[in-house]
N, C-alpha and C positions, 0 to 999 in steps of 0.2 A: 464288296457286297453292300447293299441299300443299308443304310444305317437303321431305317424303318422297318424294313421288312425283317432285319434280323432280330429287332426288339420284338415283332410280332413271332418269330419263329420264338423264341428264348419263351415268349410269354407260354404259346403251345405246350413247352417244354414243362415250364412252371407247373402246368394244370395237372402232369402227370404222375405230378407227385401225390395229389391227390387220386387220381387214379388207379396208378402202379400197387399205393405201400393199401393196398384192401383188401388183404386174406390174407390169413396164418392161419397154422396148422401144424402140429409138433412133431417134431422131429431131429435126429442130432447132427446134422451137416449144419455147418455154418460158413457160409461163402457165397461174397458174391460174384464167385469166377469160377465158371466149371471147365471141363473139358469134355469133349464129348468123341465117343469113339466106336469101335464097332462097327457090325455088318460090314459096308460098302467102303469105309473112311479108307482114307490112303495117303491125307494131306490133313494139317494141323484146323483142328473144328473145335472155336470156343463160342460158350453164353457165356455173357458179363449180366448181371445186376444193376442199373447204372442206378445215379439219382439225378433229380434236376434244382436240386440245389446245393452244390458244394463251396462248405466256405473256405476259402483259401485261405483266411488270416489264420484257421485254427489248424488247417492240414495240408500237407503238402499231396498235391495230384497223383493216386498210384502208379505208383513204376511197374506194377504186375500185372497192370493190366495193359499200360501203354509198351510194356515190353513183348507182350503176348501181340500187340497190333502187327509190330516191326514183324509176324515170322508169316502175317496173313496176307492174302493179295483181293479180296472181297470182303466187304461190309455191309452190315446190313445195319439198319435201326428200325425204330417203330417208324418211324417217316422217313422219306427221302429229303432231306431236310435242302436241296440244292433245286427241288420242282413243288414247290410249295406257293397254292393259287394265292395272291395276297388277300384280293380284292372277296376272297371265299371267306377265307380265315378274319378278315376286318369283321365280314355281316355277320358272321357267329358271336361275334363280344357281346352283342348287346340286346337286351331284354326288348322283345317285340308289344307285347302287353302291355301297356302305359299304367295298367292299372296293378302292377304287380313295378314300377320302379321301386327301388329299394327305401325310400323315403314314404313310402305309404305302405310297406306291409313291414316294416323292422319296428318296435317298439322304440319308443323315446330315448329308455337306457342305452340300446343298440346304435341307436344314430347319433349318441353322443359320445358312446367308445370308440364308434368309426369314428366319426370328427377328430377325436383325438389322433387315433391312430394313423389317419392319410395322413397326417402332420406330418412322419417319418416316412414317407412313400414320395420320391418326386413326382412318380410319374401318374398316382392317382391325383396327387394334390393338383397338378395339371389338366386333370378332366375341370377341375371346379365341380359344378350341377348337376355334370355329363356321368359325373360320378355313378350317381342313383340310377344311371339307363345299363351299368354293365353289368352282366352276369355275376353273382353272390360268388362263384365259384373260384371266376378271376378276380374278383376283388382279397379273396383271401390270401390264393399266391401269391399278388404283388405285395400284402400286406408281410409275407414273412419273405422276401428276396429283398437284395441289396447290391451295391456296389463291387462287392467281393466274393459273390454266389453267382460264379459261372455255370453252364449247366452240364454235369462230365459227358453226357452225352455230346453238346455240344464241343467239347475241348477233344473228344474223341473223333471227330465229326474233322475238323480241321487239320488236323492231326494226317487222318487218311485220305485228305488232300493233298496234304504234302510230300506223303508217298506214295501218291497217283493211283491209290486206290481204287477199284471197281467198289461203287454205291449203291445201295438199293435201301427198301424201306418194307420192314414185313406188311404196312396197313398203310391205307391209302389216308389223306387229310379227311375227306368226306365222313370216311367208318368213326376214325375218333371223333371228331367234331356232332356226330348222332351219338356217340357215347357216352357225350357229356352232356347230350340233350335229352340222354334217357332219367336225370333227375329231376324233376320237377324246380322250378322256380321257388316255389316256399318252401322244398326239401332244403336246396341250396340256402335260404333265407338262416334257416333252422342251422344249420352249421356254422355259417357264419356270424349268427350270434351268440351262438354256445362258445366260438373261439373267441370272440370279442370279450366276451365274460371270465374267462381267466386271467385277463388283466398281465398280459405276459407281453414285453417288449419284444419289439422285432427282434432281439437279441437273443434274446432266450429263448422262441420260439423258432429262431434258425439252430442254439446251440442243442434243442431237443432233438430235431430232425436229424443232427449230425450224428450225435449222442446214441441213437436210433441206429443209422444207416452204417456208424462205425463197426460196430457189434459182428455186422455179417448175419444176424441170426432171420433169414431173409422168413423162417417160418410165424414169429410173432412179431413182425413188423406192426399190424394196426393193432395189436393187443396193447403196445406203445404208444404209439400216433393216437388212437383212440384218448388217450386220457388228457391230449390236447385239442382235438378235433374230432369230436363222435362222428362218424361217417354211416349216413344213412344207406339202410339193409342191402337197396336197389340195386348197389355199389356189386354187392358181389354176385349176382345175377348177369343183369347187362354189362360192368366194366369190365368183369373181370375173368366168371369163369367160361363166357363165350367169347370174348376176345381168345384166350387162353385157348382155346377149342381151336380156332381161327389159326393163331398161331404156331400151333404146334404143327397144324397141314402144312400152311406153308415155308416154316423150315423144313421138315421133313421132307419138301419136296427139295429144296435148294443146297441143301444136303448131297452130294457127291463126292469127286475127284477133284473137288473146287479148296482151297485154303480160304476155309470162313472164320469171321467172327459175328456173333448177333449181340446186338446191345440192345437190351430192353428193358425198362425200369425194373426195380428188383422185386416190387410186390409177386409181379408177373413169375418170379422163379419158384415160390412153395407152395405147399400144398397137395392135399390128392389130385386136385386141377391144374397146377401151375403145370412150368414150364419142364420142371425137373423131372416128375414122376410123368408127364405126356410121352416125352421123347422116350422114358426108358420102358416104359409101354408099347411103343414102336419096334424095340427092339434093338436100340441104343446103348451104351455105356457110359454113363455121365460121371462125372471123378470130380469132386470139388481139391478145388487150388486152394491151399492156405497159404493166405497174408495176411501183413499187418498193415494200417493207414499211419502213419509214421505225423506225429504234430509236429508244428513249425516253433 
């Protein structure tokens, strides 16, 4: 695989975290591995939860979930991560508006905690200037990934290559990439100064997300993430509960006689909207899997 394009897919990846983890809603299942069964089922049907940042130095990759892959012979993701336009996904990075780069609408303090912060980022510190033309949104991601934050989506992703899996993608690159366009640029501005202002090292601000996504409690996800990155309102309108909408059709349709799994960030499983109560609104049976993420 391009070594470029798969940094460009991982980045896609990144963004979803912001994405994914934006609604809760209470409730006491906690998992992010369901089964799903009922009406028509006749062949093994799971949703996973995924995240797109897991640190491997703190956890070891779940076996429950990549054991659940080995019984299935279709996958699906949020993306077909193997028909992904490059040359699409490049012109989305970056800030059209010259008068909204990041160095003319971030306050002083802001551009001085960025400053510090690409320090720990190779790959921003590598824009240089070019920095200030990239979307607030991906700048934030890259600010909390690292060397050791694969994305499980992605580890799951390869995985089902190498047992010849059938691939597919519940949304096309186009739909997210307008998803992440339905925030504003000084929404995006506004977040990523409020995270710059916690003064929290790439470190800690991956061991939160971990911290977070360990738990399984996929229903107060951004009730967590929130007191590291407040995510503006827009989030659960356009990101979430009409993707979620989106969603649930097209599993439901893909849904048969077929041995699936669907992987999809975990925000996307709770709530009245999510993934969990859509499906069993269709008429489904959805079972959460209990495990545990085992530390290294």
């Amino acid at each position: 695989m391009n070594p470029h394009l798969f940094n460009l897919k991982r980045l896609l990846l990144l963004i979803g975290l912001l994405l994914n983890l934006s609604f809760a809603f209470a409730q006491s299942d906690k998992s992010v591995l369901w089964q799903i069964s009922g009406k028509h089922i006749n062949q093994p049907v799971y949703l996973v939860g995924t995240i797109h940042l897991f640190d491997t130095l703190q956890y070891e990759l779940p076996e429950a979930i990549f054991d659940r892959l080995k019984t299935v012979r279709n996958v699906y993701f949020e993306l077909d991560f193997g028909h992904l336009n490059q040359a699409e996904l490049m012109q989305a990075l970056w800030i059209k508006d010259s008068t909204q780069y990041l160095n003319k609408i971030l306050d002083t303090a802001s551009l001085t905690k960025l400053s510090q912060a690409v320090a720990t980022s190779s790959v921003l510190k590598a824009l240089g200037n070019k920095l200030f033309q990239l979307k607030p949104i991906y700048v934030s991601t890259f600010l909390m990934a690292g060397t050791h934050t694969p994305s499980l989506d992605m580890e799951l992703y390869k995985k089902a290559l190498l047992l010849k899996d059938s691939i597919g993608g519940i949304e096309t690159l186009n739909e997210q990439l307008k998803a992440v366009d339905a925030i504003s640029i000084i929404e995006q501005a506004k977040m990523l100064s409020t995270m710059l202002k916690q003064n929290m090292s790439q470190n800690e601000m991956l061991n939160e997300v971990m911290r977070v996504y360990v738990r399984q409690d996929i229903h107060h996800m951004i009730e967590d993430l929130s007191k590291m990155m407040p995510l503006d309102d827009s989030f659960n309108g356009e990101l979430v509960t009409k993707r979620n909408e989106i969603m649930a059709n097209r599993i439901d349709a893909l849904i048969g006689t077929q041995s699936l799994m669907i992987a999809v960030g975990a925000g996307h499983l709770g709530g009245k909207d999510g993934l969990v109560n859509s499906l069993k609104n269709k008429g489904y049976t959805l079972t959460p899997i209990a495990f545990t993420f085992h530390k290294k």
